[in-house]
Every structure is written in C-alpha cells, then in structure tokens.
C-alpha positions in Angstrom: 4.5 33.8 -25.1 7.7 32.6 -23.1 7.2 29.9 -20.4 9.0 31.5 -17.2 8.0 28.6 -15.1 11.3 27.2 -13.6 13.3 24.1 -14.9 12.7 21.2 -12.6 15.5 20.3 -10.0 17.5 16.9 -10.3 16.2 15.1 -7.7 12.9 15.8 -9.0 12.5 13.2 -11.7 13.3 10.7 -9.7 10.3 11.8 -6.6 7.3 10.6 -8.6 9.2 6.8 -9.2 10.7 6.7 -5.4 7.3 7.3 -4.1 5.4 5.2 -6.6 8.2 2.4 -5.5 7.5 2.8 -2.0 4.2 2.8 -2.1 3.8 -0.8 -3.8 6.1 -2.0 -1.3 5.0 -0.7 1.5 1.2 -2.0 1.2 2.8 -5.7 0.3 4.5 -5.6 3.2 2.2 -4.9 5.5 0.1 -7.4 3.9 2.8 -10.0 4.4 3.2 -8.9 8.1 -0.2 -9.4 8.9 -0.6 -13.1 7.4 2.5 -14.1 8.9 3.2 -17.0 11.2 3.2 -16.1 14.4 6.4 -17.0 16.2 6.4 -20.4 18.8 8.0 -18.9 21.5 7.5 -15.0 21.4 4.2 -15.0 19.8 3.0 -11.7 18.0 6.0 -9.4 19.6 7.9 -11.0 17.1 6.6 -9.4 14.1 8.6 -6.1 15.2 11.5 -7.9 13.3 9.5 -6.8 10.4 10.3 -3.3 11.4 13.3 -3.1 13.8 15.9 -4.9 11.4 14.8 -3.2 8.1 15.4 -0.1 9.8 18.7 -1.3 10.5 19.7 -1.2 7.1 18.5 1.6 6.1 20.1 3.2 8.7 23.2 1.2 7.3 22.2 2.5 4.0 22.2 6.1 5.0 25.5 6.2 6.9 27.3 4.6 3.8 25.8 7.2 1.5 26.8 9.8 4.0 30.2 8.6 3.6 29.8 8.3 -0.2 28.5 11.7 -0.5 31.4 13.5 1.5 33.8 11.2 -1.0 33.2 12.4 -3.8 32.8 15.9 -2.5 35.9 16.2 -1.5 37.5 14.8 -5.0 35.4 16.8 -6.5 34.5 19.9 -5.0 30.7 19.3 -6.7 27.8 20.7 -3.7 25.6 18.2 -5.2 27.8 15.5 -3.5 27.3 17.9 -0.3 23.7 17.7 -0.8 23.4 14.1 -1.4 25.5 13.7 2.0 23.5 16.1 4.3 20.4 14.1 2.9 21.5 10.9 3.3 22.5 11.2 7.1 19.2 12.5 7.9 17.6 9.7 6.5 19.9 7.5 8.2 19.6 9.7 11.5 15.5 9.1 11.2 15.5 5.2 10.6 18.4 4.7 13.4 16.0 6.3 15.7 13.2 4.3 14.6 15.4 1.0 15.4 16.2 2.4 19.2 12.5 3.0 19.8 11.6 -0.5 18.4 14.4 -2.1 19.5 13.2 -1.6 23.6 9.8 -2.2 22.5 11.0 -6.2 21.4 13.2 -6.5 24.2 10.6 -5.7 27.1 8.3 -8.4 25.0 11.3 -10.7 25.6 13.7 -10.2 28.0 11.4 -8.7 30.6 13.2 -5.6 30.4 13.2 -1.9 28.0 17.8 -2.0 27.9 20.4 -3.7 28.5 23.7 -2.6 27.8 24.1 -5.4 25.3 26.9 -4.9 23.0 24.6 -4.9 19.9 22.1 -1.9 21.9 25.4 0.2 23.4 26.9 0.4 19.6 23.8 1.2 18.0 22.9 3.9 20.5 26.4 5.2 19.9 26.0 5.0 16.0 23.4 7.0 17.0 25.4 9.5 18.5 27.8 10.1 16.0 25.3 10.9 12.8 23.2 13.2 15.3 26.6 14.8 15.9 27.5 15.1 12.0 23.9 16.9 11.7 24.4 19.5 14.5 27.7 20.2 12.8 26.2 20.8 9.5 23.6 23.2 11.5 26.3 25.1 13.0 28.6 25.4 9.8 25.7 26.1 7.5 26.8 27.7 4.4 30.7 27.0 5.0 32.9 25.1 2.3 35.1 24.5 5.1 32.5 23.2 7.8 31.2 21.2 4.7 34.7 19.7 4.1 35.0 19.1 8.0 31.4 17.1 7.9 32.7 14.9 5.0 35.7 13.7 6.6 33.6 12.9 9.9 30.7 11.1 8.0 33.8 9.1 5.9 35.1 8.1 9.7 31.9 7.8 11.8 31.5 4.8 8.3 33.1 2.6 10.7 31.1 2.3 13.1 28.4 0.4 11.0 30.6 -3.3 10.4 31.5 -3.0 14.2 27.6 -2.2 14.8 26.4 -5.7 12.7 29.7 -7.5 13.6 29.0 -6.7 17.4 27.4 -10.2 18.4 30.5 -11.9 17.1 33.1 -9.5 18.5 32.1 -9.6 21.7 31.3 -13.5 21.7 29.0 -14.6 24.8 28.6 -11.4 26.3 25.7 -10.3 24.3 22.3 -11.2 24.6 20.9 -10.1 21.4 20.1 -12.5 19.1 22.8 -13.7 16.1 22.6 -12.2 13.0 20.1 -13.6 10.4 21.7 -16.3 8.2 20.0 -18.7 5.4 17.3 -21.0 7.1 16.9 -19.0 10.4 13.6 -17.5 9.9 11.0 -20.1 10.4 8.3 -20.5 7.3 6.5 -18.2 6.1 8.5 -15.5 7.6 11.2 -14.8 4.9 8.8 -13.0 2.3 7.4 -10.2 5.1 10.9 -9.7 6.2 12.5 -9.6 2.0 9.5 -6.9 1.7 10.3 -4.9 4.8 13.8 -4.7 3.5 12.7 -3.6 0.2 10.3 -1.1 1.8 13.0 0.6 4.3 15.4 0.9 1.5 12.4 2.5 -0.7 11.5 4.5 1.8 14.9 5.8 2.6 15.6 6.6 -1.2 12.6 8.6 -0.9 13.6 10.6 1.3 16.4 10.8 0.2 15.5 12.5 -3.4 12.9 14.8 -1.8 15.8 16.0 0.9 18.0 16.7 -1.9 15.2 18.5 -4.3 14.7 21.0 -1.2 18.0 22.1 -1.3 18.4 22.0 -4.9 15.9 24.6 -5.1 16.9 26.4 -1.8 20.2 26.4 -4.0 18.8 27.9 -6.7 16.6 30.4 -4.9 19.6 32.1 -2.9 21.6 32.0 -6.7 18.7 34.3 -8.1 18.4 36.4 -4.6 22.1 37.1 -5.5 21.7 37.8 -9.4 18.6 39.9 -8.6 20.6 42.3 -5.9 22.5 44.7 -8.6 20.0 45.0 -10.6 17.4 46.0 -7.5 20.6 48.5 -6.3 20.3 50.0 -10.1 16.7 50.3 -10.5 16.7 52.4 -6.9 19.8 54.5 -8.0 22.7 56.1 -6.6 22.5 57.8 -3.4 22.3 61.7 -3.2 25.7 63.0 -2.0 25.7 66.7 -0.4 
C-alpha cells in the first residue's frame, strides 16, 4: 500500500513550535500585565505600553524581513524568498495597524486628545502607508515575476522609513510630544518584566504568522504545480477532437 498523502510544506515544521512559543509567552505576559504597578501619574492607561510598543517592533520586525525577503529574491531568483516577503509585510501591515489604533487610545488617556500630528504619530501613520501600498501592489501584480521584482525593490526602499520612524523624537528635537524612546532605568519597577514579555510575545506572534502565511502559499504553490501537470494528461484521457 503506497502512502499518497502529500509531503508536508516547509513552513510547516516550524507551525506547531511558533504557536507552542507564543502561547507560553503570551499567557506570561498577560499575567505580568495584570500584576503590574500601576503608573503614578497616568494610572492604569499606562499599561497600553504593554501593547502599543511591542507592536512597534514587530511591526519593525516585519518591514525588515520584507526587505530581507525581496533581497535575496532578487540575488537569487528563489519564490520562497518572495513568499517569505509577501508574508512578512502582512504581518508587519497587521501589528502597525494595531500600534495606530492603540496609539490614540493612550494619547486621549493623556494628552486629552485621539492625534496630534506629532512627529513620532505622522511617520508611523506614513509607515503605514507605504507597506499597505507594497500589499495592494502585490494584489494587483499577482502571479508576475516582474511585479514581484518591482515589490522587492519597494519593500528594500520603504526599509527606510523604520530608523526615521524610532529616530523621530530625536530628529525633530522639541517639536514632538511623544514620549522619548525607552532607555535602561526608565521604566519604573516592576514594569520591565511585562514589557520584556510583551516584546517576546509580539515577536512570537509575528513569527507565527509568519510561518503559517508562508505554508499557505507553499501549498497554494504546490496546488497550481499539480493543476498544471494534471492538464495533458486530462487533454489525453478525453482525446483528440473529431475533425470533418
């Protein structure tokens, strides 16, 4: 008796240890969120940091592997690369969105307000814009080698928006309003473990997704490379038209 079933994709060995990963961290973190300190002067609104900057870098996270995908596609031709990049921006699409809805959330806690066109909020937004605009190209150029080469070389220069996203608080000096960067010492106590596991999470999370974004079109790959091997032999099987 012959096993027929189909060979498991790549990305599928790794889906079981991702989620597995995630999981753990996941429940640690939100157990370390909800024993937390509550901050002196914002009180509980503050525990969105929890969330809003380890979106950040998974956002960051995404982007960069966007870029590193479309890399090595285009030295080496390989469509896994292509895969990995696709993947990796919507990923990095999802968690960016996640820090603009939780970003207004914080603010309206404590500035009063849902936006301001702070440096840090305009660049982000715009980062934003620029992987939403890599994935609407990969919609409209699905199935092209050249629309795929196109989308690598945007995702390699869209990269650059990410240092002046985190560098934007020191760029622009004392026009922005949104708090510094996180250095050593700057979380009070009790706060660095929740926000260590909410990093750890995002990134789990995001590698995730990652692996099962890839597996679907790994076997969406594989499906259209038997739909193609099967079509002679279906044109055979009905034989050759009748000519009169």
């Amino acid at each position: 008796m012959t096993n027929d079933a189909p060979a498991p994709s790549r990305a599928a060995r790794w889906r079981r240890p991702t989620l597995l990963l995630a999981l753990a961290l996941v429940v640690g973190w939100a157990f370390a969120v909800l024993t937390a300190p509550e901050d002196s002067m914002q009180g509980v609104i503050q525990k969105i940091l929890y969330v809003h900057v380890p979106c950040a870098f998974a956002a960051y996270a995404g982007f960069g592997l966007t870029a590193l995908g479309g890399a090595l596609y285009l030295w080496r031709g390989d469509e896994r690369y292509d895969r990995l990049g696709r993947a990796a921006a919507e990923a990095g699409v999802l968690f960016c969105t996640l820090v603009i809805v939780t970003g207004p959330i914080w603010a309206k806690g404590t500035w009063g307000r849902w936006w301001s066109w702070d440096p840090r909020l305009t660049v982000t937004l715009l980062l934003w814009f620029i992987y939403l605009a890599y994935l609407l190209i990969r919609g409209f150029t699905e199935g092209s080698e050249r629309g795929a080469r196109f989308a690598a070389v945007y995702g390699i220069a869209g990269l650059a928006a990410v240092p002046l996203n985190y560098f934007a608080i020191e760029l622009f000096g004392g026009r922005a309003i949104h708090p510094e960067n996180l250095q050593r010492g700057s979380l009070g106590e009790g706060m660095g473990l929740p926000f260590a596991l909410g990093v750890l999470a995002g990134l789990a999370v995001f590698a995730h997704l990652v692996v099962r974004r890839v597996e679907i079109e790994e076997l969406r790959s594989r499906a259209q490379d038997d739909e193609a091997e099967a079509a002679p032999e279906r044109r055979l099987e009905g034989g050759a038209p009748w000519r009169t």
